[in-house]
N, C-alpha and C positions, 0 to 999 in steps of 0.2 A: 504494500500500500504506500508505503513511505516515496520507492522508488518512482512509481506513478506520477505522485501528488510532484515532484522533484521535475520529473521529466515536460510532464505539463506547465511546470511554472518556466520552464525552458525555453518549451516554443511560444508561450506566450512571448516572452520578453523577445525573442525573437523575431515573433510577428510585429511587435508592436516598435522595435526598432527598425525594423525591412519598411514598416509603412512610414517613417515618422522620417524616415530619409525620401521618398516619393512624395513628400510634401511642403519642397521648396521653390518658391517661388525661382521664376527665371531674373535673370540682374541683364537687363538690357538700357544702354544708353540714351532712351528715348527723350527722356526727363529731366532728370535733372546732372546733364554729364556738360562737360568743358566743350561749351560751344567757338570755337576759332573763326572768324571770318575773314583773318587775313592770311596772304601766303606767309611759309615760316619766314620768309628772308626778310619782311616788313618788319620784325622787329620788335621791342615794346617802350622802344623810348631810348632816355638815358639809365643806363643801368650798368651797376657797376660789376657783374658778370660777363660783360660785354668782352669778347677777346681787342684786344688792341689788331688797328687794321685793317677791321668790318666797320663796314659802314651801311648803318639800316637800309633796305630798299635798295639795294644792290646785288643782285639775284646774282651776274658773276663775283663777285666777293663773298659774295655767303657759300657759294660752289665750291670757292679755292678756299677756303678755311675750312670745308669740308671737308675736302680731298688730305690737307697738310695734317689734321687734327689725326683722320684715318691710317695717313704715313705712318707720321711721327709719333701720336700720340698712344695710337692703341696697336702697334705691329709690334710683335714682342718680337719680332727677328731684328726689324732695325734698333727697340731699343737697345738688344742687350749684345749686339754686333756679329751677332754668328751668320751664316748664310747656309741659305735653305738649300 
């Protein structure tokens, strides 16, 4: 009897966590998410995150500090000098 009573409290808990996961809302952007309406290279002013260089509204200087940041900043072959 014991074993039963054991085994049913089991699948409950089971069930009742299988359902309790089936009942999350979906997270879609509709609402209330970061609306941008300008392109990224426009900028947000002066700001002092700003790379020295760029110049807001300048779509090829937004490019080339893309490209140099990609180089230099994030290739771990150029930082650390080895070659691929």
């Amino acid at each position: 009897m014991m074993k039963t009573t054991t085994m049913f409290r089991l699948l409950t808990m089971t069930a009742v966590l299988g359902l309790a996961a089936c009942g999350e809302q979906p997270q879609d952007m509709t609402g209330g998410g970061v609306k941008q309406d300008d392109a990224p290279f426009q900028g947000v002013g002066g700001s002092q995150y700003a790379q020295a260089g760029w110049k807001a509204g300048d779509k090829g200087s937004w490019e080339q500090q893309l490209k140099s940041r990609a180089q230099y900043g994030q290739n771990d072959y150029t930082r650390m000098g080895a070659k691929p």
